[in-house]
C-alpha positions in Angstrom: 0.0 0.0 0.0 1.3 3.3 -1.0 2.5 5.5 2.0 0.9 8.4 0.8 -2.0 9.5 -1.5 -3.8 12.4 -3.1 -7.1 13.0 -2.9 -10.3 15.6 -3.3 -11.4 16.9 0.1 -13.6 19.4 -1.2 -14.8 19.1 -4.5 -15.7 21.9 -7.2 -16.6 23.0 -10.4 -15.3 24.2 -13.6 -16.4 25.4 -17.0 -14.9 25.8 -21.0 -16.9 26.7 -23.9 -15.8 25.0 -27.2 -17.5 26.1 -30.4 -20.8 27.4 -28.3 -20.8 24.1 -26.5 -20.4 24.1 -22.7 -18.9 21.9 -20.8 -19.3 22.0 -17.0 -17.4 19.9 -14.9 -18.5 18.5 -11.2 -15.8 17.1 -9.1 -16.8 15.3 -5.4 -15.0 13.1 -3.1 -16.2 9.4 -2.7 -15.1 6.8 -0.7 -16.7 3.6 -2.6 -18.6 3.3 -5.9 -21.7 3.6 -4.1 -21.2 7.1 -3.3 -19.8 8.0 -6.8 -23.1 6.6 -8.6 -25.2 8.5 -6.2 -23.3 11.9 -6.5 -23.0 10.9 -10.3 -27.4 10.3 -10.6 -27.5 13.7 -8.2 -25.4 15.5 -10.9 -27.8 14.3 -13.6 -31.1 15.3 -12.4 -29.4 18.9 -11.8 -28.6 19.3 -15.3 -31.5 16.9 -16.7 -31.6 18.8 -19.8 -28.5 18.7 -20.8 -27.1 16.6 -24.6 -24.2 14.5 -22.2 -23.3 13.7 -18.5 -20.1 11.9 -19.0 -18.5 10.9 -16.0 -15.4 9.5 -14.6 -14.4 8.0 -10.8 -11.5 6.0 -9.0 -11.5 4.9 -5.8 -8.5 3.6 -3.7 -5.5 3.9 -2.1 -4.1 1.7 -5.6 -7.2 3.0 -7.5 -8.1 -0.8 -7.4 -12.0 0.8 -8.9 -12.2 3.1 -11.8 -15.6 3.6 -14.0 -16.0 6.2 -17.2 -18.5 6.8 -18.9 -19.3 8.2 -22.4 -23.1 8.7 -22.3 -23.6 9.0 -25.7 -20.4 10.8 -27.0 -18.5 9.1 -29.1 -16.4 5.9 -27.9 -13.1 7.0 -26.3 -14.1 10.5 -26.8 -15.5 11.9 -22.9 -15.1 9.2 -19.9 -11.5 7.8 -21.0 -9.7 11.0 -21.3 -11.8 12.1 -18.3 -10.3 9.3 -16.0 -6.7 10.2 -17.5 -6.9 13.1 -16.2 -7.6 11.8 -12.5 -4.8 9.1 -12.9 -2.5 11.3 -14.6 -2.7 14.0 -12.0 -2.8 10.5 -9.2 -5.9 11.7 -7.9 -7.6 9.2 -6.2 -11.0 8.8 -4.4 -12.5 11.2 -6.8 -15.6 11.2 -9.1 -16.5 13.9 -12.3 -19.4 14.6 -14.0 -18.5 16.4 -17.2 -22.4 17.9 -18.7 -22.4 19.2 -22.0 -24.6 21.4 -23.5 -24.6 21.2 -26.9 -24.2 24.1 -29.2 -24.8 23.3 -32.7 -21.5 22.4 -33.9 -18.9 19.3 -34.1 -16.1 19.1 -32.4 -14.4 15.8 -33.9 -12.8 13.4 -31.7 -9.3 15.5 -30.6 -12.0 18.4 -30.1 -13.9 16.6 -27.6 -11.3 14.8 -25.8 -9.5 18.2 -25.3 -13.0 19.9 -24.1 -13.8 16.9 -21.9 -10.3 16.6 -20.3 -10.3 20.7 -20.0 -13.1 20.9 -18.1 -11.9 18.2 -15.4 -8.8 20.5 -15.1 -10.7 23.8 -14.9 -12.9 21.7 -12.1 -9.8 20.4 -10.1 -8.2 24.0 -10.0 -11.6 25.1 -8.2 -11.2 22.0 -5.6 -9.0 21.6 -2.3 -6.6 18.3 -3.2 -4.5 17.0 -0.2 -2.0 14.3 0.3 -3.4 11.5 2.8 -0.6 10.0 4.5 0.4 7.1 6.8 1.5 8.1 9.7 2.3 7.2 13.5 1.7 8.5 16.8 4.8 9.0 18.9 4.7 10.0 22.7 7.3 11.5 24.2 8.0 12.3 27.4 10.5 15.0 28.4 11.9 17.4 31.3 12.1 20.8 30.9 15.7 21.4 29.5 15.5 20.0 26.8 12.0 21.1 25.7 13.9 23.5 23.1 15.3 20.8 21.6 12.9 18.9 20.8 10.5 22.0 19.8 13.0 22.9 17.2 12.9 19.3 15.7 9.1 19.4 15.6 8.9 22.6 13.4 12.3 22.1 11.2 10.3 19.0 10.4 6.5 20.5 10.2 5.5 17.1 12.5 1.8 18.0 13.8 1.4 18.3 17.6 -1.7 16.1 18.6 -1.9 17.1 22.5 0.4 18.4 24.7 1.2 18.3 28.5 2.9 20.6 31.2 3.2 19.3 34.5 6.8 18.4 36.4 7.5 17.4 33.3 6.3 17.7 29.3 4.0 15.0 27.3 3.7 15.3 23.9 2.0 13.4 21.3 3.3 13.5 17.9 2.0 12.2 14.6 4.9 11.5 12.3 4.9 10.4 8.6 5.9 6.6 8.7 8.5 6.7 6.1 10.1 9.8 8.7 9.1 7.9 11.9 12.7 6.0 12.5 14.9 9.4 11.9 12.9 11.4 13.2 12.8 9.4 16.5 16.4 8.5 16.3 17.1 12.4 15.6 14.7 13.3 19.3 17.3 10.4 21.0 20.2 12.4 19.9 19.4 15.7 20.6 18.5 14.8 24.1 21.0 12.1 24.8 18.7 9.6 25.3 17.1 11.3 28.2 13.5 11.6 26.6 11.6 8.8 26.5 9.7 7.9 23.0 6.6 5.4 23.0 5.3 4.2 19.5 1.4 4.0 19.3 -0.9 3.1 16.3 -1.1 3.6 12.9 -3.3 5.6 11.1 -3.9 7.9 7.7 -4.0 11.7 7.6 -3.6 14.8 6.2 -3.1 18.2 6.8 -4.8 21.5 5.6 -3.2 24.9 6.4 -0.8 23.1 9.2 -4.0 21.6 10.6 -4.9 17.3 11.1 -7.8 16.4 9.1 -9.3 12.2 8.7 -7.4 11.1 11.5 -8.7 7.0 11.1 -7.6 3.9 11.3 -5.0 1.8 9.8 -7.3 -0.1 7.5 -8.7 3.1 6.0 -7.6 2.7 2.4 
């Protein structure tokens, strides 16, 4: 399982006009292929009148699911290029809903693979990607004088704080990237000669928005 992962938090949408046809594009986050065919339905009663609702998901950490969908356009011409787009950008638990309104003229095949794989990219630049990562919770425990130390470690290495304590002595609890987990604790041993004490707890996936933890889960989140 890959260590770390892109992935729509918030989705959005985005918009080209090609030759007086539109092309609006829908972008959500979904966690299984039940929630992608229900935000993908959703999106096509809100444009019910419209000549396409092509549409694109994968889902997974591996994107062991992905789905496209034509609707009508011509084979290879909407869903395909749609989905390259996600896996070229390694985007995953994502779904898109291109709708096209139809304007009167042809586009041809490179036409509409360029409009259909546009609008996904005008959509993503309107969405909040993050990277979900594996990470680790490691406790330390600490006296006073060496506080500093292992302040300075945390922010020359962004690590998030998850709780903090100030009695006789300091408690923290750290999440650390996993791939960082062994220097980074090895790095906390040096600077205090061994004096602070570190305490591996579970696994789990993350990420961060603006410094801040966000989907704090389990381990067998994928």
């Amino acid at each position: 399982m890959a260590e770390s992962y892109r992935f729509t938090w918030q989705g959005g949408t985005g918009e080209l006009t090609e030759k007086k046809s539109r092309f609006i594009a829908t972008v959500a986050p979904v966690k299984s292929e039940e929630e992608a065919q229900s935000f993908i339905e959703q999106t096509k009663k809100k444009y019910w009148d419209a000549r396409h609702n092509c549409t694109a998901f994968t889902i997974g950490s591996q994107h062991q699911l992905t789905r496209c969908s034509d609707d009508g356009e011509p084979a290879g011409t909407a869903g395909r290029p749609m989905l390259d787009v996600l896996l070229g950008e390694n985007i995953h638990d994502t779904a898109v809903v291109v709708t096209r309104y139809f304007g009167g003229t042809l586009l041809g095949t490179g036409g509409l693979v360029r409009a259909y794989s546009g609008a996904v990219r005008e959509a993503l630049k309107a969405s909040v990607i993050l990277e979900r990562q594996k990470g680790v919770r490691l406790e330390i425990g600490t006296d006073y004088s060496d506080l500093g130390k292992i302040q300075y470690l945390i922010g020359q290495n962004q690590i998030p704080v998850l709780s903090s304590s100030y009695t006789d002595a300091v408690a923290l609890e750290l999440l650390v990237p996993q791939n960082f987990l062994d220097s980074f604790a090895s790095s906390i041993t040096e600077g205090t000669a061994g004096k602070a004490s570190l305490s591996r707890g579970g696994a789990c996936w993350y990420a961060l928005q603006e410094g801040q933890v966000l989907l704090l889960d389990g381990e067998e989140s994928q």
